[in-house]
C-alpha positions as CSV (number, residue, x, y, z in Angstrom):
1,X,16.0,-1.1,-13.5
2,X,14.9,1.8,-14.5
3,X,17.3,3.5,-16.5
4,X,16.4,3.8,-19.9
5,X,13.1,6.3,-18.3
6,X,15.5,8.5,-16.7
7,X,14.0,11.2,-18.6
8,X,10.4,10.8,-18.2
9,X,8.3,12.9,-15.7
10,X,6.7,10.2,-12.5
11,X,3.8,11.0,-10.9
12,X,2.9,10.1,-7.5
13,X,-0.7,10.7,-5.5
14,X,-0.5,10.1,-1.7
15,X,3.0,10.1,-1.1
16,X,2.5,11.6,2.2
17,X,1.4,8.2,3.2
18,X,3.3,5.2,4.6
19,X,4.1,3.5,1.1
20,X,4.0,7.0,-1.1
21,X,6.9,7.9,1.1
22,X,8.9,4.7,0.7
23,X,7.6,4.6,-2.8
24,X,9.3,8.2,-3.4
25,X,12.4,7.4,-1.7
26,X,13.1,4.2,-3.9
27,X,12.3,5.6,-6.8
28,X,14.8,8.7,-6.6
29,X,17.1,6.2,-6.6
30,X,17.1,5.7,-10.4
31,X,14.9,9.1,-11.2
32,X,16.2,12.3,-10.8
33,X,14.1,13.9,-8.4
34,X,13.4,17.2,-11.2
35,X,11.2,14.3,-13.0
36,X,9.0,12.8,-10.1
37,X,5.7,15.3,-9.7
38,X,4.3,15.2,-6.2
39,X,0.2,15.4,-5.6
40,X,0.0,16.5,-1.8
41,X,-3.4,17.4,-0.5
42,X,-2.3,17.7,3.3
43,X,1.2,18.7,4.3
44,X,1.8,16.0,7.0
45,X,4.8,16.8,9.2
46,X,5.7,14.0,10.5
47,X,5.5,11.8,6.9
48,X,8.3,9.7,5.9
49,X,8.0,11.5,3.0
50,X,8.0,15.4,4.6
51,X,10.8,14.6,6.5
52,X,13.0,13.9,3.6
53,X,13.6,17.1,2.7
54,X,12.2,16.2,-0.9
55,X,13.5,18.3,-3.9
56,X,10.6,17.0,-6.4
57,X,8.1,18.9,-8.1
58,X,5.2,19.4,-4.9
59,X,1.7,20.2,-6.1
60,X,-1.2,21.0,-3.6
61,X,-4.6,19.9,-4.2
62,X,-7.6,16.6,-3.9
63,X,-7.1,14.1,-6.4
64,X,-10.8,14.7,-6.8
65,X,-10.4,17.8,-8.7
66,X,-10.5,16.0,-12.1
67,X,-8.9,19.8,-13.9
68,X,-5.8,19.7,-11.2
69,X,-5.2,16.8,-12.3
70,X,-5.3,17.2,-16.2
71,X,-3.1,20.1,-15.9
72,X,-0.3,18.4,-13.8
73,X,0.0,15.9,-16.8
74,X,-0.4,18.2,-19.2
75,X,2.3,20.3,-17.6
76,X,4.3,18.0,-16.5
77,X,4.9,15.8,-19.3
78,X,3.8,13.1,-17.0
79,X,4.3,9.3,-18.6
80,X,4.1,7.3,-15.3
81,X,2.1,7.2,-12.3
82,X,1.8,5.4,-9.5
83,X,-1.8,6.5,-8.1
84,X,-2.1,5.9,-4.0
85,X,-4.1,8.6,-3.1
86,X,-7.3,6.8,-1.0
87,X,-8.9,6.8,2.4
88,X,-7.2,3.6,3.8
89,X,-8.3,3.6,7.3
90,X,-10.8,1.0,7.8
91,X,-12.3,2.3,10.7
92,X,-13.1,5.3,9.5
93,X,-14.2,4.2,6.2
94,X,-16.9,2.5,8.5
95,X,-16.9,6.6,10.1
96,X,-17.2,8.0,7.0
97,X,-18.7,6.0,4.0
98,X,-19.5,8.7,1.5
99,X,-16.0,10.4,1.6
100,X,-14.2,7.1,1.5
101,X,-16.5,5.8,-1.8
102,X,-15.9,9.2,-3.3
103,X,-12.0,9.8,-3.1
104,X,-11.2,6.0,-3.5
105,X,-13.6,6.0,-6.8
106,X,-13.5,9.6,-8.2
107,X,-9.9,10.2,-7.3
108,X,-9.1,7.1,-9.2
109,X,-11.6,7.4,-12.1
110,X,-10.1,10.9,-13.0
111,X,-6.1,9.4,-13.4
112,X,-8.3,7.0,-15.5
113,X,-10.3,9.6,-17.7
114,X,-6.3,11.4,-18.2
115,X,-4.9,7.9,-18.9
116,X,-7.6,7.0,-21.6
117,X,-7.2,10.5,-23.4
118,X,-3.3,10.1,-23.9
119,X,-2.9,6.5,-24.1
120,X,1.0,6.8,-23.8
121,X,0.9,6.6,-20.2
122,X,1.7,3.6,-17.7
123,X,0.0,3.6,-14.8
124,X,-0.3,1.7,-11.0
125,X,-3.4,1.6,-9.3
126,X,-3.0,0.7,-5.5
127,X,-5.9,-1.5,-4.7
128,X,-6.0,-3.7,-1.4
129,X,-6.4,-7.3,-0.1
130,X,-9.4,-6.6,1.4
131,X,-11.2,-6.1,-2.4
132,X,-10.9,-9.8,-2.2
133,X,-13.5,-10.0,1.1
134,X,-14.1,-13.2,2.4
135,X,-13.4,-16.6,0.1
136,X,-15.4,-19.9,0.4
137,X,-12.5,-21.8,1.1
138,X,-11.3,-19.7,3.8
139,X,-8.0,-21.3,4.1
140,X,-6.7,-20.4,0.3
141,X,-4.2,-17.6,-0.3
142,X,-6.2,-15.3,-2.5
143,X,-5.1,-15.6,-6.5
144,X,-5.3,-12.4,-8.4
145,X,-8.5,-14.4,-10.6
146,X,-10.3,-14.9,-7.5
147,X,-13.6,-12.7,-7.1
148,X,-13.4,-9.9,-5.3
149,X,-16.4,-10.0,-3.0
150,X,-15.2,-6.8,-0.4
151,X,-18.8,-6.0,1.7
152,X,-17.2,-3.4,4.3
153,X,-17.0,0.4,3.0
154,X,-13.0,0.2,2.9
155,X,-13.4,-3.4,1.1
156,X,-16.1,-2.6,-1.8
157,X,-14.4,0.8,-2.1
158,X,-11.3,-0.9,-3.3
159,X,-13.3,-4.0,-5.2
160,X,-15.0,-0.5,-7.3
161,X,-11.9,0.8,-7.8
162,X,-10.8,-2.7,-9.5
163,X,-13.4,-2.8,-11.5
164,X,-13.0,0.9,-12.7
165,X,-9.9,-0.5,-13.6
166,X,-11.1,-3.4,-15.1
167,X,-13.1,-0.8,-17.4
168,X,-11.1,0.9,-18.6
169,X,-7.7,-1.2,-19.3
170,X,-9.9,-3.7,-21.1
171,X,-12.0,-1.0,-22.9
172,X,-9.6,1.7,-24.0
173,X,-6.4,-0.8,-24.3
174,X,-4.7,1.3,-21.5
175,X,-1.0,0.3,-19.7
176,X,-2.8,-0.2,-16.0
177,X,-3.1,-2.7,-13.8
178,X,-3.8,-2.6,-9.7
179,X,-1.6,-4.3,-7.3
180,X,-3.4,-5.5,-3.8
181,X,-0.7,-5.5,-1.3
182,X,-0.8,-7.3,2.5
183,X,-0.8,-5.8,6.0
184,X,2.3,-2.5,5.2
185,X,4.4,-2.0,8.4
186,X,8.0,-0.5,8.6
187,X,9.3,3.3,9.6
188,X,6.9,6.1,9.2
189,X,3.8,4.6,10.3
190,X,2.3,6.5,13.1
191,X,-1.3,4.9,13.5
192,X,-0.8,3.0,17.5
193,X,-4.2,1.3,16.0
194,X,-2.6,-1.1,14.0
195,X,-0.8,-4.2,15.0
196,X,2.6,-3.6,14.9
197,X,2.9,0.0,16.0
198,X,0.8,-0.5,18.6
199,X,2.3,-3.6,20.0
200,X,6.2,-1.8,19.4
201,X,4.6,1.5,21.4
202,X,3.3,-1.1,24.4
203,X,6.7,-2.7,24.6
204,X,8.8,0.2,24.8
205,X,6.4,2.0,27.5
206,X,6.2,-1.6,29.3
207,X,2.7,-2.0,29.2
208,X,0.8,-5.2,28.5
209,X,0.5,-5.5,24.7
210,X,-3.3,-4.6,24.1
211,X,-4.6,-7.0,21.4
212,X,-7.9,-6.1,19.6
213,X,-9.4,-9.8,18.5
214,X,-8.9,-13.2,19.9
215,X,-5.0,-13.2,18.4
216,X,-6.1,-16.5,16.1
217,X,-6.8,-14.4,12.8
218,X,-4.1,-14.5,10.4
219,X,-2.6,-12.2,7.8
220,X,-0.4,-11.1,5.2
221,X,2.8,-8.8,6.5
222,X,4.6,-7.1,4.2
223,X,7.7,-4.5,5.2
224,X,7.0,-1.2,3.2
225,X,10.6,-0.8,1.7
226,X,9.9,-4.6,0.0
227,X,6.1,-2.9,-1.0
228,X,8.2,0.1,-2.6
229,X,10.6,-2.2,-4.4
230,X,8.0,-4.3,-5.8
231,X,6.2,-1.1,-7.3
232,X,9.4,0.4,-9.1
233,X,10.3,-2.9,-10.7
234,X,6.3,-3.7,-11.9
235,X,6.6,0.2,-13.3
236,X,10.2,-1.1,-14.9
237,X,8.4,-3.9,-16.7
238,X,4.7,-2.5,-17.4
239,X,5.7,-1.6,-21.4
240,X,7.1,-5.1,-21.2
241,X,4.2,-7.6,-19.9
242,X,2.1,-7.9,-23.2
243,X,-1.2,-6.7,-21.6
244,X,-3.9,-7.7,-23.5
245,X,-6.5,-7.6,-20.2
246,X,-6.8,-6.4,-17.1
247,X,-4.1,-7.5,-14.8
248,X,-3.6,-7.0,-11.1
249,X,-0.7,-8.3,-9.1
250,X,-0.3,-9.5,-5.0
251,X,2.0,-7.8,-3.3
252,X,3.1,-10.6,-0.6
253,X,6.4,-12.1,1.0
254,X,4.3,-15.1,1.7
255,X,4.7,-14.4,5.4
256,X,0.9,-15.6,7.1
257,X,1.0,-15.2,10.7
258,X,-1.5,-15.4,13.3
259,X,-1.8,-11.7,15.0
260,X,0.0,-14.2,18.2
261,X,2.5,-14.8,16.3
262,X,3.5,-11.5,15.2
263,X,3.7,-10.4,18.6
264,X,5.4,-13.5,19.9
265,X,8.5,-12.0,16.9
266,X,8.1,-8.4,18.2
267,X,8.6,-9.5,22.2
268,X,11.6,-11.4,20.9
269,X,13.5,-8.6,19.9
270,X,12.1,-5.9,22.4
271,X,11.8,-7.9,25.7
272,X,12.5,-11.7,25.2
273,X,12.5,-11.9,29.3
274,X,8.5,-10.0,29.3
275,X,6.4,-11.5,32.0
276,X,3.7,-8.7,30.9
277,X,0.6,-10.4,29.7
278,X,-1.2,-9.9,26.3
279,X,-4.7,-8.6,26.6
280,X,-6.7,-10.0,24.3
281,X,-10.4,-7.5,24.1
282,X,-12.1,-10.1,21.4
283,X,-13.7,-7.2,19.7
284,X,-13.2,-8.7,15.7
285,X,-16.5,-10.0,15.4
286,X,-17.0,-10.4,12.3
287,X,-14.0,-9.8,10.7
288,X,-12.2,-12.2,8.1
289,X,-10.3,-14.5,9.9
290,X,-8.2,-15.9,7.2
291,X,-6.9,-13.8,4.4
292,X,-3.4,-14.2,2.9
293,X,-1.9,-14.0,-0.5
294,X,-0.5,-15.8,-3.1
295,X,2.4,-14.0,-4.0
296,X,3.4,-16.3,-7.5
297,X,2.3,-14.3,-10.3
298,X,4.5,-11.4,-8.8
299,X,7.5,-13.7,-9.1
300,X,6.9,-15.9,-12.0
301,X,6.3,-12.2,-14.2
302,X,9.2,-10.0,-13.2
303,X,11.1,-12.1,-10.8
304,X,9.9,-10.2,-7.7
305,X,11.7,-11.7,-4.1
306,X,11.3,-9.5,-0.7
307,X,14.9,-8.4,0.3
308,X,13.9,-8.7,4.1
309,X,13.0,-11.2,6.3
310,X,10.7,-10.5,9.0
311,X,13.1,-11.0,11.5
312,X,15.4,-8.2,9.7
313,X,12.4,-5.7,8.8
314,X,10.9,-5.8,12.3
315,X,14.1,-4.7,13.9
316,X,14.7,-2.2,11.3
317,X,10.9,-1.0,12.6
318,X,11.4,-1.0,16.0
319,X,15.3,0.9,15.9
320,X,13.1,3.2,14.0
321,X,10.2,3.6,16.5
322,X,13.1,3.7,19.2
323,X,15.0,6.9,17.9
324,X,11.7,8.5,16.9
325,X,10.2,7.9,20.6
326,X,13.5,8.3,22.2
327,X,13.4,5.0,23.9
């Protein structure tokens, strides 16, 4: 896949999170691990990543520091990046507006400024799903043409940062394009506020599984290991998918399920006898209750297929969650 870059220098912002680490596992697979370049700005113990025992080149600093960033580069001989670094929590992007506008646009605008002064370099911008906000035909899996109409911090924040984007890939004829991926789950994600780890965590302490909104809205799931995949192979075929615009790409297995029916799979494989009740608090007011992807423009330009099921990724999860919690 990835062979004939063997000897070029990866970087990767936020691989301390959920899909840097899977991202940096993957990739080592083809890459020698001397030529991936790390950007850590908090040394998380407990990351995926971390705990890997990771024999890459580690640099500590904010993506927001536009001169760290030149310099890793510059030193580094760096050819491809895969930028991730971003405040993804929704909930405190609602917290914490300014911080969230300024990492997800400065951090991304200075990989762009280093991008447009050496031109040789191919780059991934992680954008989101919820750029796209809500659609008037609520019932359509969002098409990477569709507007991007984000209102929420989190949302516009990402919606900038594909415009910045936009910008500059159509202005400067730079290699980068933004991928919005679905819902991420899989091993390494320790936030009990989202949906799956926080359903898993209910199960294996036998509590009722505590459900934030009515359990009707529906969403893209992804497993991170597919989300990984997907980004080495788009990285394998960048130099080779005749840009001539702006591109982004879905990241989706095309599995749409109600929140219901994602716990309905989970109690399956953790308790299939559970009498416990789901709680269901209705506190979503507001929130888009439809938003899936099309995930055809992934497949029809580099061939892209999940290698998971759900079935088989959420027991991978939940043996995972099982060892870590030592249930």
């Amino acid at each position: 896949m990835l062979e004939n870059l063997k000897r070029d220098r990866f970087l990767i912002t936020g691989v301390t999170g959920l899909l840097g680490s899977h991202l940096y596992l993957e990739l080592k697979r083809y890459i020698p691990e001397r030529n991936i370049v790390c950007l850590v700005r908090d040394g998380i113990p407990d990351s995926i990543f971390t705990r890997s025992n990771p024999k890459c080149n580690i640099i500590h600093g904010d993506i927001r520091d536009a001169e760290l960033v030149k310099r890793i580069i510059d030193e580094y001989g760096v050819r491809h990046i895969f930028h991730l670094a971003a405040q993804t929590i929704v909930g405190t992007a609602k917290c914490n507006p300014r911080n969230t506008f300024d990492v997800n646009f400065n951090g991304t605008l200075n990989i762009l400024e280093c991008v447009r002064e050496r031109k040789h370099i191919n780059c991934i911008v992680a954008s989101s799903d919820k750029a796209y906000g809500i659609l008037s035909d609520s019932e359509k899996p969002y098409e990477e043409d569709d507007p991007l109409l984000g209102i929420a911090p989190y949302d516009a924040s990402k919606a900038i940062t594909d415009a910045l984007v936009r910008s500059y890939a159509e202005t400067f004829g730079l290699n980068v394009i933004t991928t919005r991926c679905g819902n991420l789950y899989g091993p390494g994600d320790l936030n009990f506020n989202r949906l799956i780890p926080g359903v898993i965590l209910d199960y294996l302490v036998k509590e009722s599984p505590l459900i934030r909104s009515d359990g009707t809205m529906v969403r893209d799931y992804i497993y991170v290991v597919d989300a990984a995949i997907a980004y080495v192979e788009l990285m394998s075929h960048i130099s080779n998918l005749k840009l001539n615009k702006f591109e982004s790409f879905n990241i989706s297995t095309g599995n749409h399920k109600t929140v219901l029916e994602i716990v309905d799979e989970l109690a399956k494989i953790l308790d299939p006898h559970s009498n416990y009740p789901i709680i269901l608090l209705n506190q979503a007011a507001g929130e888009i209750p439809y938003q899936t992807l099309s995930c055809h423009k992934l497949y029809n330009r580099i061939g892209f297929l999940p290698r998971y099921t759900l079935q088989e990724s959420l027991k991978e999860t939940i043996k995972w969650y099982k060892k870590e919690l030592d249930y």
